[in-house]
Backbone as a printed PyTorch tensor [residue, N CA C, xyz], in Angstrom:
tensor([[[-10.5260,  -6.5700, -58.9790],
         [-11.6200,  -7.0570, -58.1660],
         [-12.7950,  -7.4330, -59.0650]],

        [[-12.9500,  -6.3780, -59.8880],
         [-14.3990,  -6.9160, -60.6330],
         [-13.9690,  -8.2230, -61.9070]],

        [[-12.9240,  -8.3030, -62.1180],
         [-12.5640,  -9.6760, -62.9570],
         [-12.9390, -11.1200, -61.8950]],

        [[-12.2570, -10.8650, -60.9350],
         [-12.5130, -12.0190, -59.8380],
         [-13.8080, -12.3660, -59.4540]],

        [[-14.4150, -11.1680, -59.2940],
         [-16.3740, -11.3770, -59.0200],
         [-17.1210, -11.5720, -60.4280]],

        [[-16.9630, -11.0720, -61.4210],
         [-17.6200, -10.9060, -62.9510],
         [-17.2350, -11.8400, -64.0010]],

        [[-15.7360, -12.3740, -63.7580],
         [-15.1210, -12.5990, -65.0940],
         [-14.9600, -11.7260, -66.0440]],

        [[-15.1210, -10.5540, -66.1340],
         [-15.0950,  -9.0150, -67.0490],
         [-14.0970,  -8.1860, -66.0630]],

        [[-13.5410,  -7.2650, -66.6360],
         [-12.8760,  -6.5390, -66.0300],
         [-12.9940,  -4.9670, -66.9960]],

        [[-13.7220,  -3.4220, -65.9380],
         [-14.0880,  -2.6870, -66.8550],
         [-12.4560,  -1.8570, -66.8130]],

        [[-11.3960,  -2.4070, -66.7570],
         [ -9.8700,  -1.4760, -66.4890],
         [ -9.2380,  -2.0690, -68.0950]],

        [[ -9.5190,  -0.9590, -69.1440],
         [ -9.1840,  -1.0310, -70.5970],
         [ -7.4630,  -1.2690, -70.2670]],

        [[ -6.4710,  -0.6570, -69.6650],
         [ -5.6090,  -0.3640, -69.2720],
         [ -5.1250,   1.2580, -70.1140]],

        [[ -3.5910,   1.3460, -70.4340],
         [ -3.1570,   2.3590, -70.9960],
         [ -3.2340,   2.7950, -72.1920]],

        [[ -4.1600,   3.4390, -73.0050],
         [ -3.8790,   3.3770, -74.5200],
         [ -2.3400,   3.5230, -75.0190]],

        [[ -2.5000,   3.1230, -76.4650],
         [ -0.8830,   3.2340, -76.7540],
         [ -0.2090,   2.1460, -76.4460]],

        [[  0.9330,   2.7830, -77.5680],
         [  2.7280,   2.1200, -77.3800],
         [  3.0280,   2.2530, -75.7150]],

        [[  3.0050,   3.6500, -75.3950],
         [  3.3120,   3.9280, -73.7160],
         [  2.9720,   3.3330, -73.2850]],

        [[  1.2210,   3.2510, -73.3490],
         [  0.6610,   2.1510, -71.7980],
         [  0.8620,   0.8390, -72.0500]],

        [[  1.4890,   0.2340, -73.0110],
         [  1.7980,  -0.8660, -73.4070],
         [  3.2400,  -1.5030, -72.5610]],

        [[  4.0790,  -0.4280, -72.7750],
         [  5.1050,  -0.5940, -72.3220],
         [  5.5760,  -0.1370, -71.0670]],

        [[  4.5290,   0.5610, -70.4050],
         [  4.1330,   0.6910, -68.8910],
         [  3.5560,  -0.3660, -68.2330]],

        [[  2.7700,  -1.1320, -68.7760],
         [  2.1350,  -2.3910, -68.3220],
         [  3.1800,  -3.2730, -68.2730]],

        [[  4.0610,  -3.7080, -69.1610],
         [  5.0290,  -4.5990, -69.3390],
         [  6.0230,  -4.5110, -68.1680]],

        [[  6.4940,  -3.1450, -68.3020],
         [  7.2660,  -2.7770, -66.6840],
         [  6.9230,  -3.0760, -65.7510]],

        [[  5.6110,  -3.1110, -65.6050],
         [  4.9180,  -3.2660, -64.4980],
         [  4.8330,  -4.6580, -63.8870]],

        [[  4.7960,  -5.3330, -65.0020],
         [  4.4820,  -6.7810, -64.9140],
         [  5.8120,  -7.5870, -64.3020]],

        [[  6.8550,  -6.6890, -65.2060],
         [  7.8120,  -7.5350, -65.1150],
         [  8.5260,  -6.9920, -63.8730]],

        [[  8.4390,  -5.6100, -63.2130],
         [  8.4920,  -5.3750, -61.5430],
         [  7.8590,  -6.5450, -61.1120]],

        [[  6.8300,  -7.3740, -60.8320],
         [  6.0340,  -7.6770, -59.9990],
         [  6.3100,  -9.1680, -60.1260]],

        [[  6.9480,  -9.3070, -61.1740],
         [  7.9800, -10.9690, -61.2220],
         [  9.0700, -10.9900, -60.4790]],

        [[  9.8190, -10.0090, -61.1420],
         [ 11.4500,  -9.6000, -60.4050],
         [ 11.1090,  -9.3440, -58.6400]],

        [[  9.5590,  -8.6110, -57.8570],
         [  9.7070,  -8.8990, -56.6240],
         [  9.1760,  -9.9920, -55.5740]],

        [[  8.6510, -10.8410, -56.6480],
         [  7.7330, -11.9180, -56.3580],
         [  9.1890, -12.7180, -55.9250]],

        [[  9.8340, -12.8660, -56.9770],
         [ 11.1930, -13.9630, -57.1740],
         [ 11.9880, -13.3950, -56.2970]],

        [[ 12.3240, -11.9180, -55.5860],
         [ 13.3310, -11.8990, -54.9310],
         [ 12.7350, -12.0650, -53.2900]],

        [[ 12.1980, -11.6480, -53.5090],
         [ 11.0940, -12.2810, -51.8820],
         [ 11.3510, -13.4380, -52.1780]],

        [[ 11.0670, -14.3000, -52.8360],
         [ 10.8930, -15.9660, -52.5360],
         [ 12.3890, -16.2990, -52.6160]],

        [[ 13.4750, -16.0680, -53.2490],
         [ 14.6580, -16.5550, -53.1150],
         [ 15.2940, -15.9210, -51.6850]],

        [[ 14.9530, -14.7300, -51.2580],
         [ 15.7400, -14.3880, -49.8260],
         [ 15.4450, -14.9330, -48.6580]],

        [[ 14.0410, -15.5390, -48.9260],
         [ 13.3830, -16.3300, -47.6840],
         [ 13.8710, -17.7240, -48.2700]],

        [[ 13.6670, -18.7760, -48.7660],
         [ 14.5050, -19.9120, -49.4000],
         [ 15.7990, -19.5680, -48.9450]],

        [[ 17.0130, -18.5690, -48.8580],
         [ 18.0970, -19.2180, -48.9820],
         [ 18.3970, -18.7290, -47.1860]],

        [[ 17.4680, -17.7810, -46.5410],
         [ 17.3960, -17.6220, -45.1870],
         [ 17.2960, -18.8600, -44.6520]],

        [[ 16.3800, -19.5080, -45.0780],
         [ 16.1060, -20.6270, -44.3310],
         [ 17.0090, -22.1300, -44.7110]],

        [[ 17.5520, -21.8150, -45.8550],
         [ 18.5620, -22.5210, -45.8620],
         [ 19.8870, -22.5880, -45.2760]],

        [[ 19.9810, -21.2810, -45.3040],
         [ 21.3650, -21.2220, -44.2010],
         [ 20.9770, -21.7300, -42.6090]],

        [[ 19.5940, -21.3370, -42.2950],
         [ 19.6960, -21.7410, -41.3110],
         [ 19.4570, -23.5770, -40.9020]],

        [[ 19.6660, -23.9460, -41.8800],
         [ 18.8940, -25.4330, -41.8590],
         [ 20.5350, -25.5150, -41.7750]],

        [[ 21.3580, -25.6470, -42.8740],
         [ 22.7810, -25.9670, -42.6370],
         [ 23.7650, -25.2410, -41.6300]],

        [[ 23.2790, -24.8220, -40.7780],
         [ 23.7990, -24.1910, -40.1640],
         [ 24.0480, -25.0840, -38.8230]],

        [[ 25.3270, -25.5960, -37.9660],
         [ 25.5910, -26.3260, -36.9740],
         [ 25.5190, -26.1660, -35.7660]],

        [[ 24.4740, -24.9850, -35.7130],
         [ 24.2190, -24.5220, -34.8490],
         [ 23.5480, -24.9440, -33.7090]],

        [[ 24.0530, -25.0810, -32.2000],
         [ 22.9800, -25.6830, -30.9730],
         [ 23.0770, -24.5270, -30.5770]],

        [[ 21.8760, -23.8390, -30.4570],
         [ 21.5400, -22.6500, -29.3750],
         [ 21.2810, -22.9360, -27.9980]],

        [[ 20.1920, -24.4550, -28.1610],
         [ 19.5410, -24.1980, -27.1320],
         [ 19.3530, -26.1210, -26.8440]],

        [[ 18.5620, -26.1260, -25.6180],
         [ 17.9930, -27.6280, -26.1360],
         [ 16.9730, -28.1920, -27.0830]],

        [[ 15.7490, -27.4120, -27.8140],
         [ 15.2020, -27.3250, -28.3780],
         [ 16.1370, -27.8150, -29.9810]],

        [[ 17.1440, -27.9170, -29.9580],
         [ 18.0380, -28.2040, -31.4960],
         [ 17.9120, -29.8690, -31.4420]],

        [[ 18.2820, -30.0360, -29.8970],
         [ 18.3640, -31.5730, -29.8980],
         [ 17.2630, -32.3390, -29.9840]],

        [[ 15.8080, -31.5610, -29.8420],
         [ 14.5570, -32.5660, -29.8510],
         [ 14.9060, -33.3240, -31.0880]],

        [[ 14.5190, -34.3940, -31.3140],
         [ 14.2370, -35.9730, -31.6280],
         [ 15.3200, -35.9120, -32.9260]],

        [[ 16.4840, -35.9970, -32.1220],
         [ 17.8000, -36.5220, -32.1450],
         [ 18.2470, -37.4870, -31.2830]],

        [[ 19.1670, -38.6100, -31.6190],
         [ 19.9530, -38.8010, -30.7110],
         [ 21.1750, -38.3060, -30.1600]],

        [[ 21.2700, -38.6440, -29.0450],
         [ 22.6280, -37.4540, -28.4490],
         [ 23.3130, -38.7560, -27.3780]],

        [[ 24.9000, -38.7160, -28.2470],
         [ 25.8710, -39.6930, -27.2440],
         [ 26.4370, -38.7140, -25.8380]],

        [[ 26.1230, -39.6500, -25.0780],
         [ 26.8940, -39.1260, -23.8910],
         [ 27.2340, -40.3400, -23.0590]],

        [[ 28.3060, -39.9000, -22.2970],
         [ 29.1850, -40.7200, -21.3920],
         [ 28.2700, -41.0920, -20.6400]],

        [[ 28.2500, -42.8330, -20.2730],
         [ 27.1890, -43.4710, -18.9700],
         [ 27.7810, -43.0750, -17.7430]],

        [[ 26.6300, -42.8420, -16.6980],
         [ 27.0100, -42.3480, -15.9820],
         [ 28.1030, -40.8760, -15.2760]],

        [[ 27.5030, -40.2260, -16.0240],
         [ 27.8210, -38.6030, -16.0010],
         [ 27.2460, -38.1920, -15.9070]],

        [[ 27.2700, -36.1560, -15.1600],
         [ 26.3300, -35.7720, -15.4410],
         [ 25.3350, -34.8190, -15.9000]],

        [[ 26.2630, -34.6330, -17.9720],
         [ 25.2600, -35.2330, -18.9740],
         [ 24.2750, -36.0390, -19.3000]],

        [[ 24.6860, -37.4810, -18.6990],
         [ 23.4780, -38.4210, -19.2620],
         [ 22.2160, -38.2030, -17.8280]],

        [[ 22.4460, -37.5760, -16.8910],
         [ 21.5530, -37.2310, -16.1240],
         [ 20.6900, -36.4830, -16.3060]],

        [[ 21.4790, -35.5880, -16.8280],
         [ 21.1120, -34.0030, -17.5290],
         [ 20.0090, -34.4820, -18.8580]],

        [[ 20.0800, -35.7640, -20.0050],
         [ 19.8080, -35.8590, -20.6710],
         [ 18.6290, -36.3040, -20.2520]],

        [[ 18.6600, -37.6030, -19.6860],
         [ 17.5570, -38.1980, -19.4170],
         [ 16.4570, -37.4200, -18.6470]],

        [[ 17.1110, -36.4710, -17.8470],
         [ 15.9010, -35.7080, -16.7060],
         [ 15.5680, -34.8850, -17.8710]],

        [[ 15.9250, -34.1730, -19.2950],
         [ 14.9700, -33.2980, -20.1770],
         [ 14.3030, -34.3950, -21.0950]],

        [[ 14.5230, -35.6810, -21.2550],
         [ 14.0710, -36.6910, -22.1950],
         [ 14.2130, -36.7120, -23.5120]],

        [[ 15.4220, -36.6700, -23.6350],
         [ 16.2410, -36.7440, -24.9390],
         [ 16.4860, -37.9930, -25.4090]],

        [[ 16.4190, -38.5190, -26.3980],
         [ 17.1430, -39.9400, -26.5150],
         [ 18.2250, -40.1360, -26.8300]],

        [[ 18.7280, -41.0560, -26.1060],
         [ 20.6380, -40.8370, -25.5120],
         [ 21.8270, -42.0090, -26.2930]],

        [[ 22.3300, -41.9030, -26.6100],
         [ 23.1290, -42.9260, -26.7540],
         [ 24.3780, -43.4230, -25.7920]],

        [[ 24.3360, -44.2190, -24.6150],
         [ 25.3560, -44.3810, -23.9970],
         [ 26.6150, -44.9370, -24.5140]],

        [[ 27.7650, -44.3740, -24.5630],
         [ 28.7510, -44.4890, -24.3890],
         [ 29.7520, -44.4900, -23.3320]],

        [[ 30.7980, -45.5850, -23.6100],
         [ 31.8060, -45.4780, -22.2800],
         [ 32.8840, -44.4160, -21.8490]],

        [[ 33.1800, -43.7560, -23.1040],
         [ 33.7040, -42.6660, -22.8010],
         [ 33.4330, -41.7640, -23.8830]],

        [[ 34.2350, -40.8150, -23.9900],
         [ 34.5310, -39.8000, -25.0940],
         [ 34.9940, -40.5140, -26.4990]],

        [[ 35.7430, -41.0890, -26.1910],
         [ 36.4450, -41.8710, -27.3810],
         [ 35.0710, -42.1690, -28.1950]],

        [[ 34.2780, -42.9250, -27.4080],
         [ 32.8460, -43.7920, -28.0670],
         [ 32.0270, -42.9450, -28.4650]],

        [[ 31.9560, -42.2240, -27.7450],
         [ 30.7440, -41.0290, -28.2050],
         [ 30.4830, -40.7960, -28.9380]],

        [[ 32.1990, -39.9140, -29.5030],
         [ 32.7250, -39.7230, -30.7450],
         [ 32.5500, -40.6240, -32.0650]],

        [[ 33.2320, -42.1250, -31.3500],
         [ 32.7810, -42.9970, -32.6080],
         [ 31.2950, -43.0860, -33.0570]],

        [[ 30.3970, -42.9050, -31.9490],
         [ 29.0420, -42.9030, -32.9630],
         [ 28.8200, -41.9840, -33.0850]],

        [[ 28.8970, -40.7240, -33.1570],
         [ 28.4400, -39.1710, -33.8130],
         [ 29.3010, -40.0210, -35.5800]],

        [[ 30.4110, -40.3430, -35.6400],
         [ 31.1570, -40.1930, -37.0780],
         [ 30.0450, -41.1430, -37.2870]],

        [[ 29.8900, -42.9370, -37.1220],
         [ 29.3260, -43.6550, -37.8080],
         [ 27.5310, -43.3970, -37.8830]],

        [[ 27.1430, -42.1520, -37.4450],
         [ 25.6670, -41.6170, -37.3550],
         [ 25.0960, -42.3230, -36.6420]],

        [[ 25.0930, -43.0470, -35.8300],
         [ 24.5490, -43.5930, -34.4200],
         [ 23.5420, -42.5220, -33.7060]],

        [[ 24.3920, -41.4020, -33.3910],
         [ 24.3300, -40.1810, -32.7840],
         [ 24.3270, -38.9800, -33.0410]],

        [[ 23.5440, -38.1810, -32.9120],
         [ 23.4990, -36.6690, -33.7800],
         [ 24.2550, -35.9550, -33.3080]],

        [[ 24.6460, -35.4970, -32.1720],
         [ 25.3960, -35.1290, -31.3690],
         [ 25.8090, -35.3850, -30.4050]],

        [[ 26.9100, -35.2530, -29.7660],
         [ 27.3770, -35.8160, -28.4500],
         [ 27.4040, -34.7090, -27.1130]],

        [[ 27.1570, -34.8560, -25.7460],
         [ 26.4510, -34.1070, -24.9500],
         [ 27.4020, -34.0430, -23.3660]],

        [[ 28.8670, -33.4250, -23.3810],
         [ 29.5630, -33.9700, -22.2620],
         [ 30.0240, -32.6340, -21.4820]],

        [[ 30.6960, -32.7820, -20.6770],
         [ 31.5080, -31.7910, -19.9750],
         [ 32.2410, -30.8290, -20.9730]],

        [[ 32.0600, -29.8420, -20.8570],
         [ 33.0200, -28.6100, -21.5380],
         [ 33.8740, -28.7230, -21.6880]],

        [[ 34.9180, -28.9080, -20.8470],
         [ 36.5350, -29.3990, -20.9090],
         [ 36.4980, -30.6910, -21.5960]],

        [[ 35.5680, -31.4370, -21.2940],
         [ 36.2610, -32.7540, -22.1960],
         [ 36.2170, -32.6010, -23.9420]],

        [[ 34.6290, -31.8730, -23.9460],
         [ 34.7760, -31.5030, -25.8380],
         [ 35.5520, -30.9410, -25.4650]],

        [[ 36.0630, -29.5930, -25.4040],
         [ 36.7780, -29.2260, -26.0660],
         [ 38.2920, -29.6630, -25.9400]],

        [[ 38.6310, -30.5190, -24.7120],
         [ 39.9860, -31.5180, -24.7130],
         [ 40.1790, -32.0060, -26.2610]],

        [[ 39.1730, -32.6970, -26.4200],
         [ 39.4480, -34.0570, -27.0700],
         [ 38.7610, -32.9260, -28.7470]],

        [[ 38.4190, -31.7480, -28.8050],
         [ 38.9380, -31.3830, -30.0780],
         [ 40.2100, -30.7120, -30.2090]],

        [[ 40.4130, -30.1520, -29.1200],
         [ 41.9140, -29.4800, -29.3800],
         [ 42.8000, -30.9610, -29.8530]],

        [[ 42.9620, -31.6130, -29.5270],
         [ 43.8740, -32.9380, -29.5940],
         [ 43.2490, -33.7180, -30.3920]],

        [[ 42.5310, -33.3930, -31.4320],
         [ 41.7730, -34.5870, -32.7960],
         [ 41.6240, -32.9440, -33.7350]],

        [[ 42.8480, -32.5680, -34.5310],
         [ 42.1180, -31.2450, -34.9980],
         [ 41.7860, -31.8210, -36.1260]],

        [[ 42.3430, -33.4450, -36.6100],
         [ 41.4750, -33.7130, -38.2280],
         [ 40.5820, -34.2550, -38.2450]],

        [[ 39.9970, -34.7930, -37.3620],
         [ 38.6690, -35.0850, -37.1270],
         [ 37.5740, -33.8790, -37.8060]],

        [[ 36.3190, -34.3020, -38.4680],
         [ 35.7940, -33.2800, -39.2720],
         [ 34.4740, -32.5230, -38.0680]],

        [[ 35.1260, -32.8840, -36.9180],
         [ 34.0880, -32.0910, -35.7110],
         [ 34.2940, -30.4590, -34.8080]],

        [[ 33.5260, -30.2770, -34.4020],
         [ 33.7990, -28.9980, -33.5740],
         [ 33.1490, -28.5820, -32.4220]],

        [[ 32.7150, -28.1580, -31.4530],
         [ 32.3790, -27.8840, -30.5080],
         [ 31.3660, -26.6580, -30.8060]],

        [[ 30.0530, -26.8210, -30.7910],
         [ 29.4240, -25.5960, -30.6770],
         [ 28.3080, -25.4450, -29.3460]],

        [[ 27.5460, -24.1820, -29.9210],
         [ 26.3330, -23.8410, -28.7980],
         [ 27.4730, -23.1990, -27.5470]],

        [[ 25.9090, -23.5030, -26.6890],
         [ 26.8970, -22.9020, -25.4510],
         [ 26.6020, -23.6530, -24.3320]],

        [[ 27.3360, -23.3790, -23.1760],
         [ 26.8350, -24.6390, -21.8130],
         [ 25.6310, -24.5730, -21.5740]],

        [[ 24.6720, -25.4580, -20.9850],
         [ 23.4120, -25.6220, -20.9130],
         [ 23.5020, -25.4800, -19.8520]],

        [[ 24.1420, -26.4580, -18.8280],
         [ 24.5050, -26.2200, -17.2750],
         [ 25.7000, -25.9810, -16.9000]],

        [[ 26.1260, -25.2230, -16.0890],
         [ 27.3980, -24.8810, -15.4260],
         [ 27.5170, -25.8390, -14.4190]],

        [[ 28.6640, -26.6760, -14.2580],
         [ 28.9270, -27.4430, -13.2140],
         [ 30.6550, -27.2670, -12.7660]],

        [[ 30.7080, -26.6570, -11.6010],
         [ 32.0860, -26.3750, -11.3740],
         [ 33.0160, -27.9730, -11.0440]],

        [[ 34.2840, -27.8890, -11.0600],
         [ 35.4000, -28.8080, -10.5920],
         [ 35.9240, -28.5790,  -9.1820]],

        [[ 36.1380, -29.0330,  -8.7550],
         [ 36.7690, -28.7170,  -7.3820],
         [ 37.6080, -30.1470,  -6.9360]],

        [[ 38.5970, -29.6910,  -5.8900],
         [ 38.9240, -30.9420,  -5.7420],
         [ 38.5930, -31.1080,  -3.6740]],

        [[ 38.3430, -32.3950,  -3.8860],
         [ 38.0400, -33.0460,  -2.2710],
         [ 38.8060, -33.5660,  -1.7450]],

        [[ 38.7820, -32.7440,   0.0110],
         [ 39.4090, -33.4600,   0.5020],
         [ 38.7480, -33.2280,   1.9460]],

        [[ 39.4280, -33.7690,   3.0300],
         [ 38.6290, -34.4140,   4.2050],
         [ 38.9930, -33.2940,   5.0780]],

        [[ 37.6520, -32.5070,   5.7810],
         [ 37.3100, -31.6950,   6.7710],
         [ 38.1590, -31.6550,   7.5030]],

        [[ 38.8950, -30.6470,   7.5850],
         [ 40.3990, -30.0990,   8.0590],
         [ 41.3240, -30.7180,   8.0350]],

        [[ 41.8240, -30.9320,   6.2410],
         [ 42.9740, -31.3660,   5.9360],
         [ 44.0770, -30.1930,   6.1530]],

        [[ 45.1570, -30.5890,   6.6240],
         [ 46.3230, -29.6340,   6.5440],
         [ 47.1750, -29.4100,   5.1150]],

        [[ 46.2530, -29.8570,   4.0050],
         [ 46.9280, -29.7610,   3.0830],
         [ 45.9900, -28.5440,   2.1060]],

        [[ 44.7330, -28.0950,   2.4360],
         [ 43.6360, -27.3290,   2.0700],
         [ 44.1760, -25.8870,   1.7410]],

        [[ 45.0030, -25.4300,   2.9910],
         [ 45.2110, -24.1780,   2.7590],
         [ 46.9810, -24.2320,   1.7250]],

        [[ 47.3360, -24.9530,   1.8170],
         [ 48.8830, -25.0930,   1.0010],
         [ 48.6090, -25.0220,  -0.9040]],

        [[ 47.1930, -25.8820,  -0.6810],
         [ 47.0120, -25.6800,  -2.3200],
         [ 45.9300, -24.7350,  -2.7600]],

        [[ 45.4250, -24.1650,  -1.7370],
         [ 44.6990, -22.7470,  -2.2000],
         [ 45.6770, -21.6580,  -2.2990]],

        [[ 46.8620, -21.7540,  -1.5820],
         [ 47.4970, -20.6070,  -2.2090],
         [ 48.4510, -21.0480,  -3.2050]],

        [[ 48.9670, -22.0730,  -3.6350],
         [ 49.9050, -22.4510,  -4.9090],
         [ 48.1420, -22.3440,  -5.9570]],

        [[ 47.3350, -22.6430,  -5.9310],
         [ 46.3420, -22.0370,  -7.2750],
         [ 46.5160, -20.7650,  -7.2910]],

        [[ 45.8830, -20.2560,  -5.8570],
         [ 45.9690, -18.5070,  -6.4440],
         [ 47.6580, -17.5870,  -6.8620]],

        [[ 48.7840, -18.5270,  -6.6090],
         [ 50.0630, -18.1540,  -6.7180],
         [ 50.3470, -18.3620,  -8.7940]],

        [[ 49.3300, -19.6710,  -9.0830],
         [ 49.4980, -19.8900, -10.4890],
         [ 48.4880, -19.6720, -11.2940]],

        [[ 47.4140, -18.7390, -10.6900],
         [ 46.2250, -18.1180, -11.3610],
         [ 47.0270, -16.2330, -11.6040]],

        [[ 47.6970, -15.8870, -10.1550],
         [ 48.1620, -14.6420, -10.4210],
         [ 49.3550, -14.5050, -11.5860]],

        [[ 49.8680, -15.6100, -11.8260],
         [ 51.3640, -15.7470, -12.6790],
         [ 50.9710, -15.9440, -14.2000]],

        [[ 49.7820, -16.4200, -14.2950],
         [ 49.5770, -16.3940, -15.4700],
         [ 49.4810, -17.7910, -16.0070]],

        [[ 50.4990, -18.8300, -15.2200],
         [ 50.8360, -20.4010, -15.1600],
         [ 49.4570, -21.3820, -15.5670]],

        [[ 48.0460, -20.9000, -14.5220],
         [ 46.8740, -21.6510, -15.0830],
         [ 46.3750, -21.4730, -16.6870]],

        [[ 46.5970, -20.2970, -16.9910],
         [ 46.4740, -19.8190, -18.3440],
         [ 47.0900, -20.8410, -19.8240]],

        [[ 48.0070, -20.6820, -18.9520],
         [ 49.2930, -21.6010, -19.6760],
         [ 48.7900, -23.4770, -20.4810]],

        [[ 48.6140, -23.6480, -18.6030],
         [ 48.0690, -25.0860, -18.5310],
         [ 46.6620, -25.1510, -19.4300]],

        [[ 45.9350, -24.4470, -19.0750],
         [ 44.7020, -24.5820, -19.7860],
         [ 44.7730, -24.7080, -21.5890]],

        [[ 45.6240, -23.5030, -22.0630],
         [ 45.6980, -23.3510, -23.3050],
         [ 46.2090, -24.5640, -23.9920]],

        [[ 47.4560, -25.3990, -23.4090],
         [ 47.3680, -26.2700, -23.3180],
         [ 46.5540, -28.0000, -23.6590]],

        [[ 46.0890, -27.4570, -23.3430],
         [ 44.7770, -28.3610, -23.0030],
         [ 43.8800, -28.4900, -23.7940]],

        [[ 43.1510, -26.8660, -24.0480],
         [ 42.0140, -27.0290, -24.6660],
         [ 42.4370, -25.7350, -25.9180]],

        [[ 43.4400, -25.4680, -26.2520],
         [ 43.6010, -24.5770, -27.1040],
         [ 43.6570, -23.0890, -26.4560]],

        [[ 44.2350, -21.9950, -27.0260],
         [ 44.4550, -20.8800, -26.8750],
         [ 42.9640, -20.0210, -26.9550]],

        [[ 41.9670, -20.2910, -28.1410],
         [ 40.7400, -19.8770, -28.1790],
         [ 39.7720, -20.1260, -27.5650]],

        [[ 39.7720, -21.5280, -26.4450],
         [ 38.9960, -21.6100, -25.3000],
         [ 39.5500, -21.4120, -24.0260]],

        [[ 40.3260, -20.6990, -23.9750],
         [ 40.6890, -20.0820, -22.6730],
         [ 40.4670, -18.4630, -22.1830]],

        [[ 39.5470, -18.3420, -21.1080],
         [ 38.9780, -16.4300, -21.3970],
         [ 40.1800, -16.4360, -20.2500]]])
């Protein structure tokens, strides 16, 4: 303190070889924790920079993000105000995420992960997690006689194990809970 206010400093330090070589220790502690603090925060934050990670929507701010026209993803996109890249399908999407068009691509769950199970050399992958849940169902017209015939062949091939099957199928063994 009094070097910083004075330019003098009244701290002689250690007399001696000892306090000589106590100071030196000292010094050279206070390099060795200067440098390891600064390299653990540097390579923290480097991992997290390379890291492919979508947590959230906040990853995608001012990116572009391909999604299928008219889906609804690109609904989803436009109502948070993302900037979008339309594509006609998956196929396209895809092609501009590879040619950097697109930072990421933004679709139905089943379809990523369709169309990575079935492209495994493609250098892509499916991350994050769903943003919105949107169920499938299928339609049909207010007291069809065919309603109750295929609610019980699902629950006949949900109890058998059979949907399991199909799914894995589909989207791989590791996206099927």
């Amino acid at each position: 303190m009094s070097l910083a206010l004075t330019g003098k400093s009244a701290y002689k330090g250690f007399p001696g070889v000892l306090g000589r070589l106590v100071l030196i220790i000292w010094i050279l502690l206070g390099i060795i924790s200067v440098a390891y603090v600064t390299s653990s925060i540097t390579s923290a934050m480097t991992v997290e920079k390379l890291s492919n990670s979508v947590e959230n929507l906040r990853d995608l701010n001012n990116k572009t993000i391909a999604v299928i026209s008219d889906s609804p993803a690109e609904e989803y996109i436009k109502k948070i105000g993302i900037d979008e890249y339309p594509a006609k399908d998956i196929q396209d999407a895809v092609s501009a995420l590879l040619s950097k068009k697109a930072d990421a691509v933004v679709a139905d769950a089943a379809v990523l992960q369709s169309f990575d199970f079935n492209n495994p050399r493609l250098p892509l992958r499916v991350v994050g997690r769903i943003f919105q849940v949107e169920n499938y169902g299928f339609a049909m017209p207010i007291g069809s006689p065919l309603r109750m015939p295929l609610n019980r062949q699902l629950a006949k091939m949900q109890e058998s194990q059979e949907t399991h099957a199909i799914l894995a199928g589909y989207f791989g063994e590791a996206n099927v809970q």
